[in-house]
MMTF fields as JSON, N, C-alpha, C and O atoms, coordinates in Angstrom:
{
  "mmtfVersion": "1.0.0",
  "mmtfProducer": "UNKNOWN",
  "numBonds": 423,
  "numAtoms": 424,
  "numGroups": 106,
  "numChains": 1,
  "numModels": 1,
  "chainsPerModel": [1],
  "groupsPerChain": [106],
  "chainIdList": ["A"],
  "bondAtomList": [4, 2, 8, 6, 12, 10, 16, 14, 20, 18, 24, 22, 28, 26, 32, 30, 36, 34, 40, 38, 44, 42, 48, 46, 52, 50, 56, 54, 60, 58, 64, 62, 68, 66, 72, 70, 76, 74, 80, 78, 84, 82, 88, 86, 92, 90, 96, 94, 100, 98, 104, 102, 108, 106, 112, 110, 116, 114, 120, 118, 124, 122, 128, 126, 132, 130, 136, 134, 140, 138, 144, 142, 148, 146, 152, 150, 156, 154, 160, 158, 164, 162, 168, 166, 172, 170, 176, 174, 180, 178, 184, 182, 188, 186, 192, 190, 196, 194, 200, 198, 204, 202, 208, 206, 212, 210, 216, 214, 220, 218, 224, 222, 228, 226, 232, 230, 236, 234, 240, 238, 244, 242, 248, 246, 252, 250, 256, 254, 260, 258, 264, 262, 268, 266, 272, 270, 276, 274, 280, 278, 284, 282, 288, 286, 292, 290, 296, 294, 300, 298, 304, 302, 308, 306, 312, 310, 316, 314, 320, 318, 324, 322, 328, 326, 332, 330, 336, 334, 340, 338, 344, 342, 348, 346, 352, 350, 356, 354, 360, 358, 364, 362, 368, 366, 372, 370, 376, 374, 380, 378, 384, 382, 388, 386, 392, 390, 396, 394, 400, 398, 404, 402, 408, 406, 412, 410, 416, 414, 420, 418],
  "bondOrderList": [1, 1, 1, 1, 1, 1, 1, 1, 1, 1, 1, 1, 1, 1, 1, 1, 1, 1, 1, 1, 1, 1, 1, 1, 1, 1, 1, 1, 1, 1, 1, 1, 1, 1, 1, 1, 1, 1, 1, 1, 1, 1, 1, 1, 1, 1, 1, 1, 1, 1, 1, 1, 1, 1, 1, 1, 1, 1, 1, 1, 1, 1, 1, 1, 1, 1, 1, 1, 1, 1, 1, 1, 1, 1, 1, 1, 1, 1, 1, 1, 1, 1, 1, 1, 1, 1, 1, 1, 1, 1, 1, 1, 1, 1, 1, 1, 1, 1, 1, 1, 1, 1, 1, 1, 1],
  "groupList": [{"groupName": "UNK", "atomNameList": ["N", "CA", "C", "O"], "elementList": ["N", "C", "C", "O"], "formalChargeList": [0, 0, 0, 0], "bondAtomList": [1, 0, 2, 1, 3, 2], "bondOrderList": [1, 1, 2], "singleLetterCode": "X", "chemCompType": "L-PEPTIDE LINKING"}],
  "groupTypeList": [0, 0, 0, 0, 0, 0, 0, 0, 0, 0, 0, 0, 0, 0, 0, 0, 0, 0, 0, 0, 0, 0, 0, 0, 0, 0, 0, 0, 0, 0, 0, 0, 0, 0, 0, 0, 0, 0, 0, 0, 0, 0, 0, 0, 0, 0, 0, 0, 0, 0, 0, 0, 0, 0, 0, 0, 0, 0, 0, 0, 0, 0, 0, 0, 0, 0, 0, 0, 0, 0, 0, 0, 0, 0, 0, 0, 0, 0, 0, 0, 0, 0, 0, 0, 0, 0, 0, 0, 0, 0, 0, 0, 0, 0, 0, 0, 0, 0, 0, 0, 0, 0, 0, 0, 0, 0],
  "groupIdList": [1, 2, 3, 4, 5, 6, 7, 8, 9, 10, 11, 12, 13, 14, 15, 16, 17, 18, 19, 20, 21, 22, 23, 24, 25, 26, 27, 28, 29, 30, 31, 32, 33, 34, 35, 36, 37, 38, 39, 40, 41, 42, 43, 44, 45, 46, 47, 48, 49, 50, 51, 52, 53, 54, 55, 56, 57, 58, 59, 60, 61, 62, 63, 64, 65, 66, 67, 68, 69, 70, 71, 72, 73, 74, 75, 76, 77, 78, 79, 80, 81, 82, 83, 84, 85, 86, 87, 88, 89, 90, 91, 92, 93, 94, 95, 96, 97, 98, 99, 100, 101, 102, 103, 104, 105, 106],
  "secStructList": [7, 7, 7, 3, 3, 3, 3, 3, 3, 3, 3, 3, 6, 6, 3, 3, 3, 3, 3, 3, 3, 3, 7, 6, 6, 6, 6, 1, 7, 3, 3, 3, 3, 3, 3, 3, 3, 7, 7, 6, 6, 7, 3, 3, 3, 3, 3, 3, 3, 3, 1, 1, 1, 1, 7, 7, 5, 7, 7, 3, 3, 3, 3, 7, 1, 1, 1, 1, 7, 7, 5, 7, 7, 1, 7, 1, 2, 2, 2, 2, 2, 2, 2, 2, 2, 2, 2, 2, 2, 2, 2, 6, 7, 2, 2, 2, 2, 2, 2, 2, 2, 2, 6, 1, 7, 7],
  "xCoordList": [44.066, 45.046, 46.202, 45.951, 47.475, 48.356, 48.794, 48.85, 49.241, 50.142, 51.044, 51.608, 52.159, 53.632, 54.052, 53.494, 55.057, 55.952, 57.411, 57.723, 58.418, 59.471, 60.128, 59.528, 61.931, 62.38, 63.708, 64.238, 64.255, 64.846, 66.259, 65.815, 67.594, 68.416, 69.719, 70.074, 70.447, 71.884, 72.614, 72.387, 73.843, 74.582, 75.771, 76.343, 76.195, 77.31, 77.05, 75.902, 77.596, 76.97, 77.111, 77.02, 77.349, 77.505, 76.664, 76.58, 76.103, 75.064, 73.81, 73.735, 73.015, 71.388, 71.018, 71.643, 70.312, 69.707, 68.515, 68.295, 67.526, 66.207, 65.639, 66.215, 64.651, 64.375, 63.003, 62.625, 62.062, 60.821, 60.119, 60.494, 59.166, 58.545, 56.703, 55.996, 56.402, 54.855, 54.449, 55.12, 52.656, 52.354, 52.158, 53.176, 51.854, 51.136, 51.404, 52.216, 50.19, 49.64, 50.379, 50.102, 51.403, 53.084, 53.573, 54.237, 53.704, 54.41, 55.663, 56.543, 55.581, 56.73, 57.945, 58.517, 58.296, 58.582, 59.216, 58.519, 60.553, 60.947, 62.331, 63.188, 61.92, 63.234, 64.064, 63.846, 65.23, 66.498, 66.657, 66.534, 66.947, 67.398, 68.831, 68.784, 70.018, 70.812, 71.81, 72.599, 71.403, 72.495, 73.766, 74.339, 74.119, 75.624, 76.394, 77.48, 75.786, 76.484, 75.207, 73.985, 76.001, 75.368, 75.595, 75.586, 75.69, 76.352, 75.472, 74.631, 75.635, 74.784, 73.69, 73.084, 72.957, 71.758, 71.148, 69.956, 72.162, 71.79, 72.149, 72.977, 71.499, 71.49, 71.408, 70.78, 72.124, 72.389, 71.909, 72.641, 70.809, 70.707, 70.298, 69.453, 70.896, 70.967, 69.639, 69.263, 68.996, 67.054, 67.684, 68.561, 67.441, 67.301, 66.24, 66.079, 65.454, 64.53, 64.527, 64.588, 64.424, 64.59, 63.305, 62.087, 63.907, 62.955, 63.676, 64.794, 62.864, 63.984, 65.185, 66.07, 65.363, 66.486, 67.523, 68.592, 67.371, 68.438, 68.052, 67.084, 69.124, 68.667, 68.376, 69.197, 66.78, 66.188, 67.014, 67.571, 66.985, 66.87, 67.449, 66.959, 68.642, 68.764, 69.169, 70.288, 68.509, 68.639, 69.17, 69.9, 69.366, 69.866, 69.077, 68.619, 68.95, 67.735, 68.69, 69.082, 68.808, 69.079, 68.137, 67.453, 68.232, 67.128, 67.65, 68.84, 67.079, 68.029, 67.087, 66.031, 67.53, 66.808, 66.224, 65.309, 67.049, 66.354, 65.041, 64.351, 64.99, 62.953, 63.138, 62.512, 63.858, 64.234, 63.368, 63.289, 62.939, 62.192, 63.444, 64.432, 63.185, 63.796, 63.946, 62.934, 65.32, 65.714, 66.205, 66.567, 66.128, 66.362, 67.248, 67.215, 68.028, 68.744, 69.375, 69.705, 69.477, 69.535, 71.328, 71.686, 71.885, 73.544, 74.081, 73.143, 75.108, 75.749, 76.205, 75.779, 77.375, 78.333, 77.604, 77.761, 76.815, 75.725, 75.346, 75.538, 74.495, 73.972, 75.235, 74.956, 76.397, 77.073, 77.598, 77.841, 77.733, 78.06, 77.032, 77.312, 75.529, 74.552, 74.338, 73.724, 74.997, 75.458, 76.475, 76.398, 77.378, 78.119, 77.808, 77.951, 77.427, 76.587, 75.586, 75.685, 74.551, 74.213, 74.216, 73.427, 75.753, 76.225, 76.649, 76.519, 77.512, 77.932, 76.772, 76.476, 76.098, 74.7, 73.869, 72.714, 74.263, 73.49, 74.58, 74.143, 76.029, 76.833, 76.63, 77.003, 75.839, 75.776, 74.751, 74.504, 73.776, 72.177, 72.387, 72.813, 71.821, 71.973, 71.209, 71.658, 70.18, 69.091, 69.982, 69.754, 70.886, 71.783, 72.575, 72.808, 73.194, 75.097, 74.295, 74.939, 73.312, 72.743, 72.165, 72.015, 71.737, 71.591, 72.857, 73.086, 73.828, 74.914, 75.636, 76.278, 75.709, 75.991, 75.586, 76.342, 74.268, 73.729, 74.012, 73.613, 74.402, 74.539, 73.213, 73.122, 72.268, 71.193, 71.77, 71.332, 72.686, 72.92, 74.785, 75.551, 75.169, 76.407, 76.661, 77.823],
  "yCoordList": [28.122, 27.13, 27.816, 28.547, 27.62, 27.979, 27.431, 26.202, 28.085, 27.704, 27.372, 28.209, 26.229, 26.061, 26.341, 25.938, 27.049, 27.024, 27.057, 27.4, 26.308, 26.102, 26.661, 27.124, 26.461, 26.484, 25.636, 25.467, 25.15, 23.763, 24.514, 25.046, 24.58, 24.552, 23.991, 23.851, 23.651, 22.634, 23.861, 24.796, 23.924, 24.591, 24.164, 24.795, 23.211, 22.331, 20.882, 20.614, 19.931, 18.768, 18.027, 16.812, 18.483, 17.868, 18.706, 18.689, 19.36, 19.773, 20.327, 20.958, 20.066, 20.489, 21.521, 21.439, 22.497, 23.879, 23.9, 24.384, 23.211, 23.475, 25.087, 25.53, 25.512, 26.959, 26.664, 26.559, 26.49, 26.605, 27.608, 27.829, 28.505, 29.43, 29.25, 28.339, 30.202, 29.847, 31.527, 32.371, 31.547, 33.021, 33.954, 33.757, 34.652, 35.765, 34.617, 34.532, 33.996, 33.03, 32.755, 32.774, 32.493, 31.304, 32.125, 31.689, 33.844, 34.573, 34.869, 35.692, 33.931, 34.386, 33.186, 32.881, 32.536, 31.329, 30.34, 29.416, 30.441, 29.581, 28.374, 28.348, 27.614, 26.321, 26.314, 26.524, 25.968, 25.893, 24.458, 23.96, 23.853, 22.108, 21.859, 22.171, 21.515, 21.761, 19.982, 19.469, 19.615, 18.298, 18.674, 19.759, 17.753, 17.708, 16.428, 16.583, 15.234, 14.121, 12.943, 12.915, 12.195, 11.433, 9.958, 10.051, 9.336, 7.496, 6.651, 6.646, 5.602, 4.446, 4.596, 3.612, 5.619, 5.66, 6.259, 6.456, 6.476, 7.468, 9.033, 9.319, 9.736, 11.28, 11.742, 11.133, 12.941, 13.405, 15.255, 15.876, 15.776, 16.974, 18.175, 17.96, 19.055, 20.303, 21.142, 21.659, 21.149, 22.298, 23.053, 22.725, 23.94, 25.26, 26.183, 26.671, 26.342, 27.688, 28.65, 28.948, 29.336, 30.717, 32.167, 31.995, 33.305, 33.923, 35.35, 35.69, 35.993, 37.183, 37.054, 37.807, 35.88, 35.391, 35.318, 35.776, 34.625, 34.378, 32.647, 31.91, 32.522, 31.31, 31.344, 31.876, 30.678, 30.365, 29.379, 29.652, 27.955, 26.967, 25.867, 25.756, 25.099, 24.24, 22.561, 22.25, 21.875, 20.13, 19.613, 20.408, 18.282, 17.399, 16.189, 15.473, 16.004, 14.613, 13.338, 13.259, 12.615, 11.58, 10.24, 9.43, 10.176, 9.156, 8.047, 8.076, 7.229, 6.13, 4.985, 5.329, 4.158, 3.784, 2.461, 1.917, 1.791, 0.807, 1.347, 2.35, 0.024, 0.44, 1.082, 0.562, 1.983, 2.504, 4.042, 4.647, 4.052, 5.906, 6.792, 6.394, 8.125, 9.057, 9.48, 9.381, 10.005, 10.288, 11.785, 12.422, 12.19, 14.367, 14.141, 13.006, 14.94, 15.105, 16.61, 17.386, 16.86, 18.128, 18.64, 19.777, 17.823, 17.437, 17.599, 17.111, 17.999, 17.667, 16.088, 15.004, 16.546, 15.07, 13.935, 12.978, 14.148, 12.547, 11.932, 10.757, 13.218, 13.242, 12.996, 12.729, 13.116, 12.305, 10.942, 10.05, 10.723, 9.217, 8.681, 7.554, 8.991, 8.262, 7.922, 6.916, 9.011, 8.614, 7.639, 6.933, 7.694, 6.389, 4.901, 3.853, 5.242, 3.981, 3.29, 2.169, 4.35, 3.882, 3.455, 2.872, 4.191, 3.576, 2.518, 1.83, 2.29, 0.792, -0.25, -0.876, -0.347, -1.258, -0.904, -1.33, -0.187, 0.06, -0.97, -1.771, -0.657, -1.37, -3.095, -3.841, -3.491, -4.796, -5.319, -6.515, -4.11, -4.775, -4.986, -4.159, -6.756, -6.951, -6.287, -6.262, -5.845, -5.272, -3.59, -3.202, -2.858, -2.092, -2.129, -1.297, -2.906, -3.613, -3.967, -3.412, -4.566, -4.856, -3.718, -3.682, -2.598, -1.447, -0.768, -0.47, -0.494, -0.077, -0.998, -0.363, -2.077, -3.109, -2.285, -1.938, -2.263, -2.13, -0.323, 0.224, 0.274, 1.921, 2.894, 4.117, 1.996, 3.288, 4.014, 5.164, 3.816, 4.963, 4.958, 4.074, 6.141, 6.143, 5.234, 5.031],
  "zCoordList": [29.19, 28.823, 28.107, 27.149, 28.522, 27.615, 26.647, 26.701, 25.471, 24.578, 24.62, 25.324, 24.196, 24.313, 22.96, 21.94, 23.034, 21.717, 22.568, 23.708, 20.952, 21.307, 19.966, 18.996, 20.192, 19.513, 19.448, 20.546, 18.51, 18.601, 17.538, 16.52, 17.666, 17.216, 17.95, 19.121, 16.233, 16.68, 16.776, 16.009, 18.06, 17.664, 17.171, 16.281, 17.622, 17.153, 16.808, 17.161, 16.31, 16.19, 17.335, 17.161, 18.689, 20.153, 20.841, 22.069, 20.204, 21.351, 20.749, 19.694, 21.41, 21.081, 21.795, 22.853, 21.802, 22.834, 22.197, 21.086, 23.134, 22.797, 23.862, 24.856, 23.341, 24.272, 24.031, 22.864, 25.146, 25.537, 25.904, 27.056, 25.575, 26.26, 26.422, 25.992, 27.023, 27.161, 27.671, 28.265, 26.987, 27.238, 27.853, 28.516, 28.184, 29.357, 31.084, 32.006, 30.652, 31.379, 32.599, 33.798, 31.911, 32.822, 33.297, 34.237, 33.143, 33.699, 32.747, 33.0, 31.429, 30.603, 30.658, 29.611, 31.93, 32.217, 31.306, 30.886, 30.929, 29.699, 30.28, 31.163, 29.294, 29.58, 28.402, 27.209, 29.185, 27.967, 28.302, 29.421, 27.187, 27.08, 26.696, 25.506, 26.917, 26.63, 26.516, 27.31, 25.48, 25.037, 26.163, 26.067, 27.152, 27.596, 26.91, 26.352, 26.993, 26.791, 26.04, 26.185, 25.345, 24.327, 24.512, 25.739, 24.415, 24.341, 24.49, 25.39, 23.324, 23.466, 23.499, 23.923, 23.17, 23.311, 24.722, 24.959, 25.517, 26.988, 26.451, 25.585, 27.026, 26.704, 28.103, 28.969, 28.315, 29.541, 29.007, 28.237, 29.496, 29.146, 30.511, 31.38, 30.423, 31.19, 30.956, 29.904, 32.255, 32.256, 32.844, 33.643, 32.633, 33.117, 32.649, 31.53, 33.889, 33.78, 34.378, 35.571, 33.137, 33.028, 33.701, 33.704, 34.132, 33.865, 33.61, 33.997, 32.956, 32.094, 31.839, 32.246, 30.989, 30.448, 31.16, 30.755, 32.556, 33.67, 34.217, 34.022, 34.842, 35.081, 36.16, 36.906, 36.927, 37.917, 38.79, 39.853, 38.023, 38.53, 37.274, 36.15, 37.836, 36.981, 37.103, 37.513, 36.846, 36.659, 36.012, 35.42, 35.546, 34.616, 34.306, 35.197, 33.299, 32.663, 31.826, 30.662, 32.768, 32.51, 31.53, 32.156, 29.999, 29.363, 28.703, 28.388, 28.481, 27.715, 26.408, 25.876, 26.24, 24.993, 25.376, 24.757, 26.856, 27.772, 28.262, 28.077, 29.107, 29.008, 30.7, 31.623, 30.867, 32.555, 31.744, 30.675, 32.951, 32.621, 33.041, 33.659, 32.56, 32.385, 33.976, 34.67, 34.652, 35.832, 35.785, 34.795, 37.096, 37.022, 38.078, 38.554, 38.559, 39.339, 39.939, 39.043, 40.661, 41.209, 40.702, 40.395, 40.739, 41.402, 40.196, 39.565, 39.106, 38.307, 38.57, 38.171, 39.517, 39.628, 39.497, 38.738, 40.303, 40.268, 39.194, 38.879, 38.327, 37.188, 35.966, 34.797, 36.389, 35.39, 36.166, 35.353, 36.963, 37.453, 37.068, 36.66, 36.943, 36.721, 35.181, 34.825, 34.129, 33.078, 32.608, 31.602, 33.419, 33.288, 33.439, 32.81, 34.324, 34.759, 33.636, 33.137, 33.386, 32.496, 30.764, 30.02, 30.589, 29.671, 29.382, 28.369, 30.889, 30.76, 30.663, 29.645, 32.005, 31.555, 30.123, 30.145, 28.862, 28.028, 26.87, 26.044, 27.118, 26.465, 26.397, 25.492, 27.798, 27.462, 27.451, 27.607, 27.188, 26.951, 25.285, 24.479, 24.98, 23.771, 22.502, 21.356, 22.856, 22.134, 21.475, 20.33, 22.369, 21.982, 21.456, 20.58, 21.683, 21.224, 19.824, 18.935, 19.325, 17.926, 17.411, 16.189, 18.204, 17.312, 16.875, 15.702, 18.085, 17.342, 16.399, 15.562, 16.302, 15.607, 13.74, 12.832, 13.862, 12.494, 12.542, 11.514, 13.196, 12.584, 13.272, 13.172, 13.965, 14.47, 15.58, 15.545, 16.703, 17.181, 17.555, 17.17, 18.355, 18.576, 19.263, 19.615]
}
């Protein structure tokens, strides 16, 4: 069984870079998480995995604070039209518009 360890730093206050690695086991095999875009409670973040600190292969994770599960996408463009999108439908879900209302999210 492997171990996961990570490591989690802000570099700016707009972006997050999480770095994942794992042991022997995985081949060494690590993910970078990378905050692109924020709103309303949708988060749009950049995977990329790595191997000898290059990039393999990279996606985009689309999540939100509605009860919709989390979406990947191969595509940038998409993966931000699909952010839009779901900002707007997040703007007029009432359960949001009352969180930002009271200060819990942007």
């Amino acid at each position: 069984m492997a171990l996961e360890r990570s490591l989690c730093a802000v570099a700016t206050p707009h972006r997050l870079v999480c770095v994942q690695g794992f042991n022997r086991e995985d081949r060494l095999m690590a993910t970078r998480k990378t905050l692109i875009r924020s709103r309303a409670g949708v988060r749009l973040q950049r995977i990329e995995h790595l191997a000898r600190q290059q990039v393999v292969q990279s996606s985009w994770r689309l999540s939100t604070l509605r009860q919709n599960p989390p979406r990947s996408f191969a595509d940038e463009i998409e993966a931000e039209d699909a952010f839009d999108m779901e900002v707007i439908a997040s703007l007029t879900d009432p359960i949001i518009m009352d969180m930002q209302r009271r200060g819990l999210i942007d």
